[in-house]
TIVO-2410 file (N, C-alpha, C; in nm, 3 decimals):
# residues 156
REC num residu      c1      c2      c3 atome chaine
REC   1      X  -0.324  -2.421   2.050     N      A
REC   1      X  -0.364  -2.371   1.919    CA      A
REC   1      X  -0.466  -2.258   1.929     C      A
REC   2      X  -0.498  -2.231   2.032     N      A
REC   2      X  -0.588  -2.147   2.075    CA      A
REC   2      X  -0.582  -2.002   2.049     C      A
REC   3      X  -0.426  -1.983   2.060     N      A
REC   3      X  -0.324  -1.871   2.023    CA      A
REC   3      X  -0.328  -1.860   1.902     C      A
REC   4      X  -0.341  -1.920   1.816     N      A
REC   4      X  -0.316  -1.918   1.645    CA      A
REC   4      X  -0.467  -1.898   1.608     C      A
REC   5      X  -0.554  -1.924   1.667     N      A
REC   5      X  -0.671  -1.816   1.620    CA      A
REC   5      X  -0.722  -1.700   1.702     C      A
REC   6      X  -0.640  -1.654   1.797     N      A
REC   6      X  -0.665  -1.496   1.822    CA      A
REC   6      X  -0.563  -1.442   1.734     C      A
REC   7      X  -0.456  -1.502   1.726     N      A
REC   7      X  -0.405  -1.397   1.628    CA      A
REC   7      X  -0.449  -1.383   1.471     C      A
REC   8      X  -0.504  -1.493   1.451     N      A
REC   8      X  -0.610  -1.512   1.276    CA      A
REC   8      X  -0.673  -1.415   1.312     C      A
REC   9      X  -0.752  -1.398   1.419     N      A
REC   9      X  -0.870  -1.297   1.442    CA      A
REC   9      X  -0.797  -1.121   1.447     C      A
REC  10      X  -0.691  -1.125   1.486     N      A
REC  10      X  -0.616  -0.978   1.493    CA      A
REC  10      X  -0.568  -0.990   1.349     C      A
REC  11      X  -0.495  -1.031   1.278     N      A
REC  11      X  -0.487  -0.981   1.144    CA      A
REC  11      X  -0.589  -0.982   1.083     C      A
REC  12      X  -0.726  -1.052   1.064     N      A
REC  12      X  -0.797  -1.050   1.012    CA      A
REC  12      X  -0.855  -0.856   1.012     C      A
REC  13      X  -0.884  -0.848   1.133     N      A
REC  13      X  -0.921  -0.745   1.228    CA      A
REC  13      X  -0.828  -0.607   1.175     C      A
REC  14      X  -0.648  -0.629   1.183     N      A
REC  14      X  -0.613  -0.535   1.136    CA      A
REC  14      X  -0.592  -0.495   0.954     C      A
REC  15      X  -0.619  -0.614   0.856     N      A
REC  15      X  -0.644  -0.644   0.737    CA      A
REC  15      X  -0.774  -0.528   0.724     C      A
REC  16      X  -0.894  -0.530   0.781     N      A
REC  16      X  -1.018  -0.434   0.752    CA      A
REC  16      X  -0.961  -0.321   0.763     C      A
REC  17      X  -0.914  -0.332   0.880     N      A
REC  17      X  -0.888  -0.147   0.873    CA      A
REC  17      X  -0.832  -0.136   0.782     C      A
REC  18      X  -0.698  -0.195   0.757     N      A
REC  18      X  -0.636  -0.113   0.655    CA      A
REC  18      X  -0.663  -0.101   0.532     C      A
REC  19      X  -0.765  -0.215   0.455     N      A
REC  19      X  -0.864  -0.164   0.378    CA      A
REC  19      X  -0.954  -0.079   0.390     C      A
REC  20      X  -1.027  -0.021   0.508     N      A
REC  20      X  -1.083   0.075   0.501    CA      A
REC  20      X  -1.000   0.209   0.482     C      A
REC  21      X  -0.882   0.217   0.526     N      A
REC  21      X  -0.786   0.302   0.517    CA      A
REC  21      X  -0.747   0.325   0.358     C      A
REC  22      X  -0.724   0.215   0.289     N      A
REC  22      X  -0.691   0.232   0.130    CA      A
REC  22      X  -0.813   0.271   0.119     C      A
REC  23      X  -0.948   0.249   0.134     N      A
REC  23      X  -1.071   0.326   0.079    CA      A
REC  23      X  -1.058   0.406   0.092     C      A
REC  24      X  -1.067   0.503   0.240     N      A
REC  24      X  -1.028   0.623   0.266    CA      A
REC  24      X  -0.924   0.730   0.205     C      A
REC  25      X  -0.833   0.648   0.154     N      A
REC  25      X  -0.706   0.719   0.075    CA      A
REC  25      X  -0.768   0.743  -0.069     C      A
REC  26      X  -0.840   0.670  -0.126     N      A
REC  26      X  -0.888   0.658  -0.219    CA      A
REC  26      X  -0.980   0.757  -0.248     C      A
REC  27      X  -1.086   0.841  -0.149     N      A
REC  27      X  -1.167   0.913  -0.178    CA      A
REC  27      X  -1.110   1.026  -0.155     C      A
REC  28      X  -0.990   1.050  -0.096     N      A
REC  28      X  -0.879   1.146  -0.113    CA      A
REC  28      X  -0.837   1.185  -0.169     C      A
REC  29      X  -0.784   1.081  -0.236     N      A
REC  29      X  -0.725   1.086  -0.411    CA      A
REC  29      X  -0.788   1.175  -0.499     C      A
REC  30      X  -0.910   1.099  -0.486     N      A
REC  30      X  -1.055   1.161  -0.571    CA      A
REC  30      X  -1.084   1.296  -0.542     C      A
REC  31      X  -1.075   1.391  -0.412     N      A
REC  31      X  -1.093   1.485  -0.403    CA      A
REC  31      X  -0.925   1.580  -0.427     C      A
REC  32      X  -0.831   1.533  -0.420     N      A
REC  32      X  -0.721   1.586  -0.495    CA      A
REC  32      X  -0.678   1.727  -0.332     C      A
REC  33      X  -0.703   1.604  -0.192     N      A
REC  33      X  -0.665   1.724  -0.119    CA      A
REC  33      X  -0.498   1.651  -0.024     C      A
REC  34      X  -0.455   1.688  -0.057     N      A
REC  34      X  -0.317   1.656   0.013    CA      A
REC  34      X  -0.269   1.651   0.171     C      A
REC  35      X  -0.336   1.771   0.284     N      A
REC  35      X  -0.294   1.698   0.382    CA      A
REC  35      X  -0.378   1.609   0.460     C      A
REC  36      X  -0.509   1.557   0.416     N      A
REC  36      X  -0.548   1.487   0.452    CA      A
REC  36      X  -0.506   1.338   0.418     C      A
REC  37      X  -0.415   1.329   0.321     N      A
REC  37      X  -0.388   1.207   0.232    CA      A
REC  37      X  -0.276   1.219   0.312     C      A
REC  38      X  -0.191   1.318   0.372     N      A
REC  38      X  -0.066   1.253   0.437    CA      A
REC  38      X  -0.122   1.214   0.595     C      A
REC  39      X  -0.213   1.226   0.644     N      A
REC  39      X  -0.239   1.206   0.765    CA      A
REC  39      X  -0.258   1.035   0.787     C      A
REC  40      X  -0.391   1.000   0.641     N      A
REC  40      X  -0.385   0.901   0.601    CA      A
REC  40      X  -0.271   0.779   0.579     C      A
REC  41      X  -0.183   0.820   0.485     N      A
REC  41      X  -0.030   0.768   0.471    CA      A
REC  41      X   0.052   0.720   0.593     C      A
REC  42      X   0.031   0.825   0.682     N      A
REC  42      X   0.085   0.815   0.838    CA      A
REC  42      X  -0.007   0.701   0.908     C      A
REC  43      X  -0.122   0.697   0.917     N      A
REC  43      X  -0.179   0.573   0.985    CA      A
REC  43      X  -0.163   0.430   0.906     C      A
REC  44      X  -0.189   0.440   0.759     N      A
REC  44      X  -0.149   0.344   0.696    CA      A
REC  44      X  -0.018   0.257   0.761     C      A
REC  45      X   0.089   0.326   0.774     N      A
REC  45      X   0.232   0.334   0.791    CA      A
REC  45      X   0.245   0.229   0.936     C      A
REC  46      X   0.120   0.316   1.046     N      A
REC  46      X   0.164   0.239   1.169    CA      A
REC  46      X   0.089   0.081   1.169     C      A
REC  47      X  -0.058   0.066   1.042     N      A
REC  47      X  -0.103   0.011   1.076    CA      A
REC  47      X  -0.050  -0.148   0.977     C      A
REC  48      X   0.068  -0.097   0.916     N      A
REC  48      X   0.116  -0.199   0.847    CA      A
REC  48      X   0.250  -0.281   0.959     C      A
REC  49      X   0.306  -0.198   1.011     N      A
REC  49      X   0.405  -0.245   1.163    CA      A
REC  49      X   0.327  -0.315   1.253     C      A
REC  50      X   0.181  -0.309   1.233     N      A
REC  50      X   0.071  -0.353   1.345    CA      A
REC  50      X   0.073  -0.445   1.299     C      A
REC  51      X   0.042  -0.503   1.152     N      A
REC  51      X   0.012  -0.636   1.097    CA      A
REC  51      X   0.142  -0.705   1.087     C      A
REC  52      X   0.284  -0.601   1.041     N      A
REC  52      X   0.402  -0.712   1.069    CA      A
REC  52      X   0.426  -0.790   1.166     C      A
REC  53      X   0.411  -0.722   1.307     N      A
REC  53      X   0.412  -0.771   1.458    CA      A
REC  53      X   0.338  -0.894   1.468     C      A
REC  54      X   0.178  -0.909   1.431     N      A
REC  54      X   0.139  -0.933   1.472    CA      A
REC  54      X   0.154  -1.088   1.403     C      A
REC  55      X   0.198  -1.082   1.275     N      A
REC  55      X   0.251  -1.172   1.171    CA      A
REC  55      X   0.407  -1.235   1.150     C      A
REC  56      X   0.426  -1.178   1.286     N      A
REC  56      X   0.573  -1.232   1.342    CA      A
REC  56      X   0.498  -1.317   1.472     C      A
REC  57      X   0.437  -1.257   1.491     N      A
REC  57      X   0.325  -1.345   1.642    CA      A
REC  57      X   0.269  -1.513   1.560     C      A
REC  58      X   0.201  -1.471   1.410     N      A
REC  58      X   0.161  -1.579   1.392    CA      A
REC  58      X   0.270  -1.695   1.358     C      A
REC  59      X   0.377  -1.649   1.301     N      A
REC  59      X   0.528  -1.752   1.264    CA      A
REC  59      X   0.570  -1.767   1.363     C      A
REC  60      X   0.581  -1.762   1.461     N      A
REC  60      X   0.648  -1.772   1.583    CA      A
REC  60      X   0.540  -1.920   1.668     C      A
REC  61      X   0.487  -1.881   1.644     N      A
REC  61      X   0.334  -1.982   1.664    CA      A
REC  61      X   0.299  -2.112   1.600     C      A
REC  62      X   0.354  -2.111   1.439     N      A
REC  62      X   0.342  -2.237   1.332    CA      A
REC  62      X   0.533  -2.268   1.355     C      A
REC  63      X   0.577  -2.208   1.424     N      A
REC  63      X   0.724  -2.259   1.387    CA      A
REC  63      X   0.732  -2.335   1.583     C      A
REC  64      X   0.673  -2.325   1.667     N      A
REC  64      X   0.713  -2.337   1.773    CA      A
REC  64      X   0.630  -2.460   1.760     C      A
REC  65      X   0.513  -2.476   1.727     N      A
REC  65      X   0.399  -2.641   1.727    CA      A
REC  65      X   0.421  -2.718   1.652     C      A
REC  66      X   0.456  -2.650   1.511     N      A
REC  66      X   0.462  -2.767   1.426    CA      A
REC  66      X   0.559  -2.710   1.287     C      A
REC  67      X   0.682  -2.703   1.343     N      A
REC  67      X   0.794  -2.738   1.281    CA      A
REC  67      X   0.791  -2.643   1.116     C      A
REC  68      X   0.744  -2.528   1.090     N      A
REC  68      X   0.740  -2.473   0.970    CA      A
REC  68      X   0.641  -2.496   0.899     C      A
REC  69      X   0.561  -2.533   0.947     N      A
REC  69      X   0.414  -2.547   0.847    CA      A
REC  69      X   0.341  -2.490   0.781     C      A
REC  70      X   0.329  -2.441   0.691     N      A
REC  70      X   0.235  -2.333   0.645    CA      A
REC  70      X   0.069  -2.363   0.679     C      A
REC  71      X   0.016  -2.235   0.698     N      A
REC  71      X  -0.121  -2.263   0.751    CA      A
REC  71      X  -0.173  -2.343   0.733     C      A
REC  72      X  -0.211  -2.350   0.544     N      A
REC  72      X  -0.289  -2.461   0.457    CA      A
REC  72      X  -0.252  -2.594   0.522     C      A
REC  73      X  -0.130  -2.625   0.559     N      A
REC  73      X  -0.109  -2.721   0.565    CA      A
REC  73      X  -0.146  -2.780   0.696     C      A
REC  74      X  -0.119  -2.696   0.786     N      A
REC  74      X  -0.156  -2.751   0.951    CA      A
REC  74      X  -0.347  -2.751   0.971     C      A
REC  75      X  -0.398  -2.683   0.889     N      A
REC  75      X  -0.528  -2.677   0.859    CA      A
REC  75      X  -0.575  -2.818   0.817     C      A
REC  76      X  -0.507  -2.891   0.710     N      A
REC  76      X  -0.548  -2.982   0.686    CA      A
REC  76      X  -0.508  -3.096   0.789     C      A
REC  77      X  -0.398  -3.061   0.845     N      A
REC  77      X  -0.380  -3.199   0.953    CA      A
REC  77      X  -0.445  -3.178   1.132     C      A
REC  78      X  -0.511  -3.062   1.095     N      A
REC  78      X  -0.574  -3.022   1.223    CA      A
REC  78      X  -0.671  -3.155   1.253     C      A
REC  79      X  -0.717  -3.223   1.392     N      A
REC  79      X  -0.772  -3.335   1.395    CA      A
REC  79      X  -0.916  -3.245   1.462     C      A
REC  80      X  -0.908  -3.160   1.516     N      A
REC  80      X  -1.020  -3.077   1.578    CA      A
REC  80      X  -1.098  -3.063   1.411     C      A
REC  81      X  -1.234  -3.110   1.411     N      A
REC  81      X  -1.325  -3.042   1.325    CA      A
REC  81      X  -1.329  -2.905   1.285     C      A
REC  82      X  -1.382  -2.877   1.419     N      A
REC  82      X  -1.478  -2.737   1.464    CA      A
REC  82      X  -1.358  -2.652   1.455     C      A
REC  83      X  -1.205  -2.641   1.471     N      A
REC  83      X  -1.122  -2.610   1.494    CA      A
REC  83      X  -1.066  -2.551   1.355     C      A
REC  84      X  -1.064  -2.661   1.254     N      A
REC  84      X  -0.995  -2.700   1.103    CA      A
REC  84      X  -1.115  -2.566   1.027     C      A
REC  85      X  -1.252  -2.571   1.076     N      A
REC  85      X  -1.354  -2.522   0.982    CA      A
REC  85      X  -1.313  -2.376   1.052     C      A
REC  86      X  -1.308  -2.357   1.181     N      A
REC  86      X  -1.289  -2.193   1.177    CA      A
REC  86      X  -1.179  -2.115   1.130     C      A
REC  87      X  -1.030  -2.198   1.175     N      A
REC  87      X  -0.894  -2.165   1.078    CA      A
REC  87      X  -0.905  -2.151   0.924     C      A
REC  88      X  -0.993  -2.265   0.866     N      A
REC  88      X  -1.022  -2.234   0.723    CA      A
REC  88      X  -1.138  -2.153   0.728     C      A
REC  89      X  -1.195  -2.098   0.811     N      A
REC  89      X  -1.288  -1.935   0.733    CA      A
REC  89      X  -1.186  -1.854   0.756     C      A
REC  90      X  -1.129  -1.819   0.848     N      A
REC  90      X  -1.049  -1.729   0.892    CA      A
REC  90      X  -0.930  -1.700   0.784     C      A
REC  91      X  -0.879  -1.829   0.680     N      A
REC  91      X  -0.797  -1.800   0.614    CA      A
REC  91      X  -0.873  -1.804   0.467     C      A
REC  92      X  -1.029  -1.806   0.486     N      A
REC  92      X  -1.047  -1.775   0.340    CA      A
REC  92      X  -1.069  -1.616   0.356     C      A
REC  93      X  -1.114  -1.560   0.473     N      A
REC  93      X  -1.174  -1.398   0.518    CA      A
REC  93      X  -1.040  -1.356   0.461     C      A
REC  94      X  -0.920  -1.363   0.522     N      A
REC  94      X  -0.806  -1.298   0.494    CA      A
REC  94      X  -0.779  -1.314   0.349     C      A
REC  95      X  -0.772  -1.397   0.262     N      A
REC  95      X  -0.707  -1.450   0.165    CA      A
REC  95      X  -0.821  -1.317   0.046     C      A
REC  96      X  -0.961  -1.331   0.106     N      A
REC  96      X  -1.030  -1.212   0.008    CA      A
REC  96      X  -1.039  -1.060   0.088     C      A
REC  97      X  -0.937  -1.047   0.200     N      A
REC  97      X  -0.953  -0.907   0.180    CA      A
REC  97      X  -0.781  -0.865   0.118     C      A
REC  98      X  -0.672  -0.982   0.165     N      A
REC  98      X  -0.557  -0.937   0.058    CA      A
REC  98      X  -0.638  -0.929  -0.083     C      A
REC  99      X  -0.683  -0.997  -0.132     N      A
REC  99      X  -0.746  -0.938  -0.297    CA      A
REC  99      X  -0.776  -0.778  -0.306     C      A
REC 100      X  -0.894  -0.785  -0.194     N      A
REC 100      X  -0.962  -0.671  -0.187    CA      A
REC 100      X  -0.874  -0.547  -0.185     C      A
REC 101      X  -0.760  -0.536  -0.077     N      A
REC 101      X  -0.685  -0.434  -0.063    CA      A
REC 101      X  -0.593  -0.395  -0.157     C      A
REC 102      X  -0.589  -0.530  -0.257     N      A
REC 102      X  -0.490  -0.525  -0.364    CA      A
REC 102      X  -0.518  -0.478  -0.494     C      A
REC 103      X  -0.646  -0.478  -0.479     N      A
REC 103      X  -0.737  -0.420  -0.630    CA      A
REC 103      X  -0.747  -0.280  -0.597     C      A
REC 104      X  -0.777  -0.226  -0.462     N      A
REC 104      X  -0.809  -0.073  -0.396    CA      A
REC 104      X  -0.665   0.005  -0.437     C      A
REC 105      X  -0.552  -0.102  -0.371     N      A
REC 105      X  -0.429   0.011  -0.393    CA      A
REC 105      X  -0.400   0.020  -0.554     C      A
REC 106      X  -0.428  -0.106  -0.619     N      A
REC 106      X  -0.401  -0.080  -0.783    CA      A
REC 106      X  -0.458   0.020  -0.810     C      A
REC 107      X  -0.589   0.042  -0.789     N      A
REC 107      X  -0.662   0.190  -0.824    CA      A
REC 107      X  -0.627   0.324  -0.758     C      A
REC 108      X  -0.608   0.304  -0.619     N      A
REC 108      X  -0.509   0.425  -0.596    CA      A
REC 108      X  -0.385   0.444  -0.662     C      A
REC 109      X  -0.300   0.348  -0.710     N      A
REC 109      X  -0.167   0.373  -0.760    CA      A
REC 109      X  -0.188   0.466  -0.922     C      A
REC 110      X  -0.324   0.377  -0.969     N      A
REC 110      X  -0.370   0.459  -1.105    CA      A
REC 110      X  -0.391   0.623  -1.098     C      A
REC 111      X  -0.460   0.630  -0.994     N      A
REC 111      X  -0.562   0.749  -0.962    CA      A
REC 111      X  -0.396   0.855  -0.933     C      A
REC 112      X  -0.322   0.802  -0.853     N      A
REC 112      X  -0.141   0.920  -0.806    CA      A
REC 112      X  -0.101   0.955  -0.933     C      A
REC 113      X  -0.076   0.840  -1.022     N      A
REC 113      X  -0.030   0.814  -1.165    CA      A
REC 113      X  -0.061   0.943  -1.244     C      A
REC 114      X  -0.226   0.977  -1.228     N      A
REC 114      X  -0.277   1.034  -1.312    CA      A
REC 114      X  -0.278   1.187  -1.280     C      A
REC 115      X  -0.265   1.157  -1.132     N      A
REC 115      X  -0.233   1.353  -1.080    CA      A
REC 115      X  -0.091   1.378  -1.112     C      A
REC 116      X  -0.028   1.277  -1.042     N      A
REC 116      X   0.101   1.340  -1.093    CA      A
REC 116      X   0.133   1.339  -1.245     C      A
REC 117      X   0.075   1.303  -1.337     N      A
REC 117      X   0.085   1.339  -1.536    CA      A
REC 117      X   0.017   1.484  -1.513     C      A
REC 118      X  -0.121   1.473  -1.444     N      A
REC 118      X  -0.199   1.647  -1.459    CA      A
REC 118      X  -0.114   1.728  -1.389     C      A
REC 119      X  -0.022   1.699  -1.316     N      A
REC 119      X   0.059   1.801  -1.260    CA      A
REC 119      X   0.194   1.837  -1.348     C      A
REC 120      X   0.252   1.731  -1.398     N      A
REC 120      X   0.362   1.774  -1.468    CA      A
REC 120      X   0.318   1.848  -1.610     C      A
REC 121      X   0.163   1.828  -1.664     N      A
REC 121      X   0.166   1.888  -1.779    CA      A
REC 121      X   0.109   2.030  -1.708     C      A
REC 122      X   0.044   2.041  -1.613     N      A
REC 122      X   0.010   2.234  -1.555    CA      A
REC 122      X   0.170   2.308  -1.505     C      A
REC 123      X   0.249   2.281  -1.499     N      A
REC 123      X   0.396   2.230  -1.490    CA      A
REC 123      X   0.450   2.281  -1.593     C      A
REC 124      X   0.422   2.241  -1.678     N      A
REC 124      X   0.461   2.247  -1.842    CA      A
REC 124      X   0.399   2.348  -1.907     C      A
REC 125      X   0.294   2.389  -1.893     N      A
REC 125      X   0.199   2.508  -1.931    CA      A
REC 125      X   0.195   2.581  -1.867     C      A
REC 126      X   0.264   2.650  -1.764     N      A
REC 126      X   0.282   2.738  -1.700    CA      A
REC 126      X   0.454   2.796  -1.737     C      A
REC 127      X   0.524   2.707  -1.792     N      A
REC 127      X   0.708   2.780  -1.808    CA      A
REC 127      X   0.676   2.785  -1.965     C      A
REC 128      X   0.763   2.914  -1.938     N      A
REC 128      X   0.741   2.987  -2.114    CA      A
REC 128      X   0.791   2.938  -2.211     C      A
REC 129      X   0.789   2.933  -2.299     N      A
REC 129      X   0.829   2.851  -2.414    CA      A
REC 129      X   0.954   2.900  -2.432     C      A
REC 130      X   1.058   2.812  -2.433     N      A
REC 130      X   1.186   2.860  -2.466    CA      A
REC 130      X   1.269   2.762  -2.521     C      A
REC 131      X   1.356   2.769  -2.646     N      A
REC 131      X   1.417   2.690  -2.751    CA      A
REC 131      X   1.554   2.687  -2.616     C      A
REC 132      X   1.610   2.793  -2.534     N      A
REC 132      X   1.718   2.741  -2.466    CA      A
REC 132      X   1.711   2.711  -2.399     C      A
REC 133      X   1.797   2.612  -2.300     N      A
REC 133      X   1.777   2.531  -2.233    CA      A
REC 133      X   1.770   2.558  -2.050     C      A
REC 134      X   1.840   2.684  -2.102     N      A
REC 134      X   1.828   2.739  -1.943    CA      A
REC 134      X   2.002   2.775  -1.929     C      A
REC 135      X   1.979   2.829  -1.841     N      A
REC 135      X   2.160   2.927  -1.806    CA      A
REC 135      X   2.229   2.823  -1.752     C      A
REC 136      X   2.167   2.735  -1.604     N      A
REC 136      X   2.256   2.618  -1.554    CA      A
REC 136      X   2.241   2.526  -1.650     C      A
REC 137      X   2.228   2.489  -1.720     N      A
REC 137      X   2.167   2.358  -1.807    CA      A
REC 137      X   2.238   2.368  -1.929     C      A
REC 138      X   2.385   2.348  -1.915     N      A
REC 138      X   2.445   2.333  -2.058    CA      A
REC 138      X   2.439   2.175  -2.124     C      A
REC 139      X   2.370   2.228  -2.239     N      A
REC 139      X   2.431   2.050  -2.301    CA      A
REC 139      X   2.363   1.960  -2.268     C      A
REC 140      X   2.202   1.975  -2.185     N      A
REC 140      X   2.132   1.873  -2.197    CA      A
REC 140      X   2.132   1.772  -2.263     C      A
REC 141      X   2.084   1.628  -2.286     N      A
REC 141      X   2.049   1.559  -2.351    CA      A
REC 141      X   1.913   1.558  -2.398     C      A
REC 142      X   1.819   1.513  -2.288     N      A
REC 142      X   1.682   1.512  -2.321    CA      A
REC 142      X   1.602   1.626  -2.334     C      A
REC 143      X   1.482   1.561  -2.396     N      A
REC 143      X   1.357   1.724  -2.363    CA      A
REC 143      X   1.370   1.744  -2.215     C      A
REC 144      X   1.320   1.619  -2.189     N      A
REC 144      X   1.263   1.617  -1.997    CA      A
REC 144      X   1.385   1.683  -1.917     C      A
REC 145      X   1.501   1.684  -1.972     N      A
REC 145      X   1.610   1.717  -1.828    CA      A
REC 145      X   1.570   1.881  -1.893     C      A
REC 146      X   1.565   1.924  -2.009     N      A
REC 146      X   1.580   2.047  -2.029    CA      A
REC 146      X   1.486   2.127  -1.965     C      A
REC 147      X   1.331   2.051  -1.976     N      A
REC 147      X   1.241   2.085  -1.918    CA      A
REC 147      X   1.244   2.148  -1.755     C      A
REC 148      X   1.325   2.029  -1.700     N      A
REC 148      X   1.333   2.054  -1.534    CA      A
REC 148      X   1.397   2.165  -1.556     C      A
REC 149      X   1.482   2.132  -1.588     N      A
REC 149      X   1.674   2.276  -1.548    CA      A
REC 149      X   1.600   2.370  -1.599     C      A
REC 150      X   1.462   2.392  -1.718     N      A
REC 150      X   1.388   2.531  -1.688    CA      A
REC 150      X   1.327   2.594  -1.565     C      A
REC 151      X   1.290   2.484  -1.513     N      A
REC 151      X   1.202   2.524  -1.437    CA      A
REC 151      X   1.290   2.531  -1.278     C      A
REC 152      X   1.409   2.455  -1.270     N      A
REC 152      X   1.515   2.519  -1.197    CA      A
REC 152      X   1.536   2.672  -1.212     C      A
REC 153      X   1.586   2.676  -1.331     N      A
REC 153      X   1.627   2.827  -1.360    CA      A
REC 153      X   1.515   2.917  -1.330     C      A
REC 154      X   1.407   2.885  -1.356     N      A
REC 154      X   1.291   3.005  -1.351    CA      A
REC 154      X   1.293   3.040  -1.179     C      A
REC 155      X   1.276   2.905  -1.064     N      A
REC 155      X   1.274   2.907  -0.920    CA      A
REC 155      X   1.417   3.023  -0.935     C      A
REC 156      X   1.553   2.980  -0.937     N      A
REC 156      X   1.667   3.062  -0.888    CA      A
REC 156      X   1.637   3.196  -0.926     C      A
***
C-alpha cells in the first residue's frame, strides 16, 4: 500500500501545478496577450496526460489489492491508523484543490467568453454598414450568417 500513497503524493503534486498553471492562464487572460496563453495551453495539455498516467497508476493499484474499491472506501477499511489518517489528508488535499481548479477555470472560461463577445463586436464595428448581404452570400437566413459572409466578402 505503500505505492498508493506515492502516487496520492504525485497527483496531489501534479493537481498544484496545474492549478498554478490555470492561475497563470488566468493573469493572461487578464492581460489579453495571446502567445503567451498558447505556450500556457501547451503545458496545461502535457500536464493533464501527466495526471491521466499517473491516475491509471492509481486504478491499477485499487483494482490489483482490493478488487475495485474506491478510495473512500479502502480508506475506511484500512486497519493501519497512521496509514487511514494520511490517505484521508491526502484525499481531502486533492478533493479541495479539484474545487480550487474548478472555480479558477470557471473564471477563465468567463474571462475567453468575454474577449471573444469584445472581439466579435470590434468585428462588427469595423465592416461597413451594409443592408446586402454580400456577393457570395445569397439568401442568408440569419443576421449572424450575413454578418460573417460580410466579412468573408470584405477578406476575398
Amino acid at each position: 500500500m505503500n505505492r498508493l500513497t506515492e502516487i496520492l503524493q504525485m497527483l496531489t503534486d501534479l493537481h498544484i501545478t496545474l492549478l498554478e498553471t490555470a492561475k497563470k492562464k488566468q493573469e493572461i487572460l487578464v492581460s489579453a496577450e495571446i502567445n503567451p496563453l498558447i505556450a500556457v495551453m501547451a503545458d496545461e495539455a502535457k500536464l493533464i496526460k501527466k495526471i491521466k498516467k499517473v491516475d491509471e497508476m492509481r486504478m491499477e493499484v485499487l483494482e490489483h489489492d482490493n478488487a475495485y474499491l474506491p478510495l473512500s472506501k479502502l480508506i475506511q477499511q484500512q486497519p493501519d491508523e497512521g496509514l487511514q489518517a494520511e490517505w484521508t489528508s491526502k484525499l481531502f488535499v486533492l478533493q479541495k484543490l479539484f474545487k480550487e481548479i474548478e472555480k479558477v477555470n470557471k473564471l477563465n472560461q468567463q474571462l475567453l467568453q468575454q474577449a471573444l463577445t469584445y472581439t466579435q463586436f470590434m468585428i462588427e464595428q469595423m465592416l461597413p454598414q451594409s443592408k446586402d448581404s454580400g456577393l457570395y452570400s445569397t439568401d442568408t437566413d440569419s443576421q449572424d450568417s450575413r454578418e460573417y459572409a460580410r466579412l468573408f466578402d470584405l477578406k476575398v
